[in-house]
N, C-alpha and C positions, 0 to 999 in steps of 0.2 A: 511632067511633074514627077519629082522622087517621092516614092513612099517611102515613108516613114516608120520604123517597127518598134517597140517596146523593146525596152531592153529586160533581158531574163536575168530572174533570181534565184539563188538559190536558196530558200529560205529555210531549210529543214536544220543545220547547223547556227544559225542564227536564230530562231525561234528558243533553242534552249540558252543559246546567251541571255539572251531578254530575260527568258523567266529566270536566269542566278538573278542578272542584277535586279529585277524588280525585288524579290526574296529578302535580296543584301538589304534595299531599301526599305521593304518592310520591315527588317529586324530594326536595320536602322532609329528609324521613327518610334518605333516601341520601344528600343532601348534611352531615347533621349524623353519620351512619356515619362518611362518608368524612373526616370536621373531627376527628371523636372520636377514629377510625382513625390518623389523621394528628398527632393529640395523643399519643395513647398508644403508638406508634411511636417518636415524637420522645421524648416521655420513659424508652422504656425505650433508647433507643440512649443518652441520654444517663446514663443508669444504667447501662449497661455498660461505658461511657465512663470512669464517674467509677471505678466498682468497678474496671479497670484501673489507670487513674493509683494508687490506693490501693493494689495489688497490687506496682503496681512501685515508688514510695515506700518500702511496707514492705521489700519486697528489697533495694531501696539501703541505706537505714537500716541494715538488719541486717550488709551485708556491709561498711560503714563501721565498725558496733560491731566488729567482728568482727578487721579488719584490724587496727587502734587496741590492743584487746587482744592482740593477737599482739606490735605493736612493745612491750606493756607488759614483756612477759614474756620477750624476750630476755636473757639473761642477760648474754653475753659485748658485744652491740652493740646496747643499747636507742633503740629511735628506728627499727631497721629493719625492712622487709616484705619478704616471700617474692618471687619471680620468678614474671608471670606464667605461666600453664596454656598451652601453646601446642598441644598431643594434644586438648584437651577430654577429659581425663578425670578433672578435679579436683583434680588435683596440682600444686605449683608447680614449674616444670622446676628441675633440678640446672642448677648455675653451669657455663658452658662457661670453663672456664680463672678469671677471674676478673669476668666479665662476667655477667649473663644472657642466654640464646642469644635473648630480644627482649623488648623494655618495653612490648610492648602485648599483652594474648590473653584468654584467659576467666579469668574470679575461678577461684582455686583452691581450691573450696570444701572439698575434699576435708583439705585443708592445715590449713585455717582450721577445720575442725569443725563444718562448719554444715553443717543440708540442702542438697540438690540446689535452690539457688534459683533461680526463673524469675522472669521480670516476666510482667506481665498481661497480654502475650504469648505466656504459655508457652517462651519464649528466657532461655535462661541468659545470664549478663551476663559483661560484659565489663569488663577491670578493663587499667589502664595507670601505669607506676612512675617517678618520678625517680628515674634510675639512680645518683645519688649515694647513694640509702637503701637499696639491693640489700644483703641478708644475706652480705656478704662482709668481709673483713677488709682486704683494698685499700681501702673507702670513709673508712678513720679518718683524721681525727677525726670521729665523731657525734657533734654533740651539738645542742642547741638558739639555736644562733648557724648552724646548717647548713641553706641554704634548699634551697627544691625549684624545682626545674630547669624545672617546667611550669607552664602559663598558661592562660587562660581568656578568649576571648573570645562578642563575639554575633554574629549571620551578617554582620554588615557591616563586622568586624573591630576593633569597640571595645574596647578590655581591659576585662574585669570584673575578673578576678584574676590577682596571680601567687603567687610562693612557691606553689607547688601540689606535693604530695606524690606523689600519686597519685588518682586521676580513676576512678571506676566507672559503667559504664555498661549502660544498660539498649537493648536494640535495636529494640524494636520489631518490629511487625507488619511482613511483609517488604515493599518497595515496590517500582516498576517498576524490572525490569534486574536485581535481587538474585535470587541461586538459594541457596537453604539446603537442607540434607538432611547425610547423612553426607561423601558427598563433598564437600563446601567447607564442612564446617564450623571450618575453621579459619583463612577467608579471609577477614580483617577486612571487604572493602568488602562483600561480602555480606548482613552486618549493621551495619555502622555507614555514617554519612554524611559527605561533607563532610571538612572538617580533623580528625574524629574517628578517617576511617579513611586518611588520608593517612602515618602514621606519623612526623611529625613532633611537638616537643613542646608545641603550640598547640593548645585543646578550642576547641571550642564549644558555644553551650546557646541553642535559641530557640524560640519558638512550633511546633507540629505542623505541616508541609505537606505537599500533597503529595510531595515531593522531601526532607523530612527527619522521620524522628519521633524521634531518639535521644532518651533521658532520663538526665542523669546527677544525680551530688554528685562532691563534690569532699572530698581531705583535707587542708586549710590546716596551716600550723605553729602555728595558731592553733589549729588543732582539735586536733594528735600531742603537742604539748609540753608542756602544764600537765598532762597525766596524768603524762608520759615523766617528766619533773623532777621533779613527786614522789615517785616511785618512787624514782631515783637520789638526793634529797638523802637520804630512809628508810634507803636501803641504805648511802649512804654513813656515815649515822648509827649505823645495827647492825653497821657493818664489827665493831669497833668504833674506829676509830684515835683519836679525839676523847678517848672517855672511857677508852681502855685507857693514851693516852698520861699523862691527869688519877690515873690509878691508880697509874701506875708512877711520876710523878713529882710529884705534890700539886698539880700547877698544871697549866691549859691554856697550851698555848705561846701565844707574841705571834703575833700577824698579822704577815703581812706587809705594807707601806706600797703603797698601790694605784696602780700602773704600769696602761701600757700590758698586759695579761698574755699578748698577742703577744711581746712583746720576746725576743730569747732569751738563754737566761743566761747566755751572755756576754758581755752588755750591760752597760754599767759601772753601770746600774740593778739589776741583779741581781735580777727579778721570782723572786716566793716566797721570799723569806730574809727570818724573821720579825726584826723589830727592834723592840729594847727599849722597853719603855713605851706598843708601838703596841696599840690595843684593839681595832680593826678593819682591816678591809682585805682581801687577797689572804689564801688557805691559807698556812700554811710550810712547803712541801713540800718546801726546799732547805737545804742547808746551805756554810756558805765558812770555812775557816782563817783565824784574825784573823791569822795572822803564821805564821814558818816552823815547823812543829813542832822544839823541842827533846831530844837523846836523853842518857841517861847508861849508861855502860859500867859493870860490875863484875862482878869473879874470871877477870878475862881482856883482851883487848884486839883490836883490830879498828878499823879504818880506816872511819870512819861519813859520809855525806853525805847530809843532807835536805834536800829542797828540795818548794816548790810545783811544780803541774803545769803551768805557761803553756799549753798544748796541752790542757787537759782536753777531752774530748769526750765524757762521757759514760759509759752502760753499760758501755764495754769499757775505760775507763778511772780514776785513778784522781785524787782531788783531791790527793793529798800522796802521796809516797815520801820511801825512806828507801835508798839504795845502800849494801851491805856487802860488805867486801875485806877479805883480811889478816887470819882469824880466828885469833887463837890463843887453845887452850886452850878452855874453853868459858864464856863471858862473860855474863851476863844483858845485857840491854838493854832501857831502860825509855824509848819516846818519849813525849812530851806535849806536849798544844796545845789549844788553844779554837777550839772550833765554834763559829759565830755562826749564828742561824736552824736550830736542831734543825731537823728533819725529822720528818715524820709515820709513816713506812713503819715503822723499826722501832726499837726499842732498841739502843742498843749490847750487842751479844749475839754471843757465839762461832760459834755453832750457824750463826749467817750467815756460809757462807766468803766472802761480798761484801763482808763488814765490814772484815778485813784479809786480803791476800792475800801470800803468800811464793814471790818465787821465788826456784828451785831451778836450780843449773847443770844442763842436759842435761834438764831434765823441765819446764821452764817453769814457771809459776803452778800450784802445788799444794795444795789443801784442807789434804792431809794433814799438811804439812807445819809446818800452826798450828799442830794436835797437837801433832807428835813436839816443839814447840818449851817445850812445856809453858806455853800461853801462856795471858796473863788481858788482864781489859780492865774500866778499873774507870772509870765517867763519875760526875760528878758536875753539876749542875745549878744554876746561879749565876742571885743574884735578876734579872738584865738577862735571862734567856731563853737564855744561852750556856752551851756545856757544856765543864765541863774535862775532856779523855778523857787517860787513860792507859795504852799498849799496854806490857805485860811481859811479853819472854817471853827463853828461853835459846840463843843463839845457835848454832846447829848445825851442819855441817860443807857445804858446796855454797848456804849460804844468798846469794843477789846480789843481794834490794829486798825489802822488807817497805812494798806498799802500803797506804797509809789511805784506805779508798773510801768511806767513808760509805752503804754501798749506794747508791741513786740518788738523787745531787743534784738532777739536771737531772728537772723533769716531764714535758717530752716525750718522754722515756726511758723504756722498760718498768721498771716496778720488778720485781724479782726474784721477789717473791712473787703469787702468777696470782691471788690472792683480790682485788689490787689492779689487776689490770691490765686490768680493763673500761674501770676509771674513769680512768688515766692515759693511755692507748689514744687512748683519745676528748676527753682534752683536758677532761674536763667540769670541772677545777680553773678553767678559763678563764671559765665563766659563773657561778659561785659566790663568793658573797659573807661573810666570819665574821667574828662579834662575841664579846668575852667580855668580862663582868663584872672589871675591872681586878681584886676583891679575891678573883677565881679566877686571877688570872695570878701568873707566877714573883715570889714575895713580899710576896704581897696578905692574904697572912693568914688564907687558904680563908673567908670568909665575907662575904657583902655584904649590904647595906641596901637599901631601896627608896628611890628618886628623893626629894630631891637628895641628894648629899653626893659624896665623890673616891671612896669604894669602892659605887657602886654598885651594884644589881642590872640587867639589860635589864629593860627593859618590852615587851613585846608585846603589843601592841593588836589582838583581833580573835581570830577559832579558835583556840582552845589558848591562850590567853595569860595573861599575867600580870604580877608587877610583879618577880618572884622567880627568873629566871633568867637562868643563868650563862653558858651559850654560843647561839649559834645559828647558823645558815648562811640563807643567803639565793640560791635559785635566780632568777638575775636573766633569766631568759629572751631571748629572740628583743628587739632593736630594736625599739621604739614610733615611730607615725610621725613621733614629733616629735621624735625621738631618731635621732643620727649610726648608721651602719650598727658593729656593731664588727666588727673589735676598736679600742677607742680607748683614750685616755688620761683619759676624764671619766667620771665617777662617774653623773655626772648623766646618761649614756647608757646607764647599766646600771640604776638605782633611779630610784623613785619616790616622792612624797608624803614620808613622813615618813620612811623609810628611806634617804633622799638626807641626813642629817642624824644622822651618827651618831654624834657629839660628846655628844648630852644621851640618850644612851640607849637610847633608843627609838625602839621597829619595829614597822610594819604590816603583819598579816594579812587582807585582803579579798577581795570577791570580782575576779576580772579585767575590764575594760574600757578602752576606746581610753587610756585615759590612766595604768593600772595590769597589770602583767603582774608581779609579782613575790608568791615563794613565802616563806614565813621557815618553816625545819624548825630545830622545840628540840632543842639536841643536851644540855642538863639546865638546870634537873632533869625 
């Protein structure tokens, strides 16, 4: 047998190889830790990052939905928002006098119905108002011609936006110099930066730095009004003035001929006094005496003088009297005269002591005193859209002026009845545009055809439309930019596309963009 020997090594020179490359290998692995470590670091700060931003987005977003359905739902003043929180404790502060006691402070979530929102921060947000849309009754007129008083720049003062409504903001993680807690939490530079927390009515919005993180949105009139407007042409639609007056009388009245709808009516343009044959245009919210009303005496006798009011002004006044002296006996008296451009508010009807008023020596203008006159009042409604009124009543003893008010001529006048006085308030007659089928107006024959022919039906083009209806309104929204600012005198600064064109008919409904802003609500069928 061969034996067999081990074969020799020499390991002393190879021992220190091993330990380099073990070393190499160790650094190795540490350096791919520390890369992986440095990866997966990076990645989750930037996922907590993003999960942020996503936190306060959603916040924003919702206290925008939020606001937006609030202005929806004002009843009396649509279009306006609460007064900032300035306590932090959820509520919008009450009105100091007629003002808010300040236009900048925390969302009033409390107000608004919504949780306790924070941004991804954990900070509740902060919310800032164009003080013309404050929930007070001083701001009137609201309506969608009413821009917002705030603006929107970037850090180095470029404008991004104006007409800004109200501006919500998210504040961020606190930065160097800010102290938050109970004690300043209601000291805007603590959380906000910049022009944000300066209290003037200029935002900014820019990249995160160290020295700014705010995050806001904004609420344009771009964003408040095509809700708002709908809402208001609906309501003005279910009042029902349009079709109670189509009830009471077989016909929708004339439009009024489209002015300026600033002018005021004393204007020898007389803006809202619907005229004969007109199919479109302005509402007829007004009415004028074609000439002096005429009276007739019987079973007595009395010293009569009627005359127009040169001085009308309104509410407290009236469009026509009638001065009585020298009663003897007790005489009916019957005056009569033609309204030209009925009016929407109400029918000629007793029940309104605004309709005719009597005064009385020693008591002044008395309700009562239509009564005791045992009086009527009989109109009648001629195909031009004009109405023949006639007051009867018996002439009583202390009687000195039997005024014809027409309730309210004037639209910038309250009307009497508060069911209408959101809408007259606010002026909203001003951005509203009505059409009606001629063979629905005063001697049309109640019935229309579809395009062409002289009685025909409107056509509306787009949601809800059709070739078969009779009236409609048109909420003409806010100035486009390529449209004069109003109030103006051109048509073509309030419509658009095919609704600038309402000679053949026809109206569009679509959706809104830079060169379309306008609403058509059917008021029938």
């Amino acid at each position: 047998m061969i034996a067999r020997t081990m074969p020799t090594y020499h390991t002393l020179g190879s021992s220190k190889n091993g330990q380099r490359g073990g070393a190499l290998l160790v650094m190795l692995v540490i350096l791919v830790i520390g890369i992986t470590t440095a990866f997966v670091t990076s990645l989750s700060s930037a996922a907590i990052s993003n999960q942020r931003n996503l936190s306060t987005a959603e916040a924003l977003a919702q206290a925008k939905e939020a606001l937006i359905g609030r202005a929806l739902n004002d009843d009396n003043l649509p279009g306006s928002l609460p007064c900032p929180d300035t306590d932090n404790n959820g509520s919008a502060e009450l009105l100091s006098g007629n003002a808010c006691p300040s236009y900048i402070g925390r969302l009033p979530w409390r107000t608004l119905r919504l949780p306790d929102l924070r941004d991804g921060s954990g900070e509740r947000l902060w919310y800032a108002l164009s003080p013309n849309f404050r929930d007070d009754d001083s701001v009137r007129p609201l309506n969608s011609d009413t821009l917002g008083m705030l603006s929107l720049d970037d850090p180095s003062g470029n404008s991004i936006a104006s007409n800004i409504i109200a501006v919500i903001l998210a504040p961020g993680a606190t930065l160097g110099g800010q102290v938050r807690g109970n004690a300043n939490a209601n000291t805007v530079t603590n959380y906000l930066e910049g022009d944000n927390a300066n209290g003037d009515p200029t935002y900014i919005t820019g990249l995160v730095t160290d020295t700014f993180n705010d995050h806001l949105i904004t609420i344009s009139g771009g964003d408040l009004w095509p809700s708002v407007e709908k809402v208001v042409g609906k309501r003005f639609r279910e009042l029902p003035l349009l079709n109670t007056y189509y009830t009471a009388w077989g016909a929708f009245p004339f439009a009024a001929p489209f002015v300026d709808p600033s002018l005021p009516f004393t204007d020898a343009s007389k803006p809202f006094i619907g005229a004969a044959n007109t199919d479109s245009g302005l509402l007829p919210m007004g009415a004028v005496w074609t000439g002096v009303p005429g009276y007739v005496l019987a079973g007595g006798s009395a010293v009569v003088a009627c005359t127009l009011n040169p001085g009308y002004n309104g509410l407290a006044d009236a469009l026509a009297y009638c001065d009585i002296g020298g009663i003897t006996g007790t005489p009916t008296i019957s005056i009569s005269g033609t309204l030209k451009g009925l009016r929407l508010w109400r029918l000629h009807d007793l029940s309104d002591v605004n309709q005719v008023r009597v005064g009385v020596s020693g008591v002044d203008f008395s309700a009562s005193a239509v009564a005791g006159m045992n009086a009527t009042i009989s109109p009648v409604l001629n195909v031009d859209g004009s109405v023949a009124l006639t007051f009867t009543g018996t002439l009583v003893p202390g009687v000195e002026r039997i005024s014809l008010r027409d309730v309210v001529v004037d639209p910038s006048v309250d009307p009497v009845d508060p069911a209408y006085a959101w809408f007259t308030r606010n002026q909203w007659n001003r951005v509203m545009y009505y059409a009606i089928s001629p063979g629905y107006a005063p001697g049309g024959g109640n019935a229309c055809t579809p395009l062409p022919g002289t009685l025909s039906c409107l056509t509306v083009n787009g949601s809800g439309g059709g070739n078969d209806k009779r009236a409609v309104i048109i909420m003409t929204s806010g100035a486009l930019a390529s449209q004069a600012a109003h109030p103006t005198g051109n048509l073509t600064d309030y419509l658009e596309l095919e609704n600038v064109t309402p000679a053949d008919f026809i109206y569009e409904n679509k959706s809104r963009s830079g060169t379309f802003n306008d609403q058509v609500i059917i008021v029938a069928p």
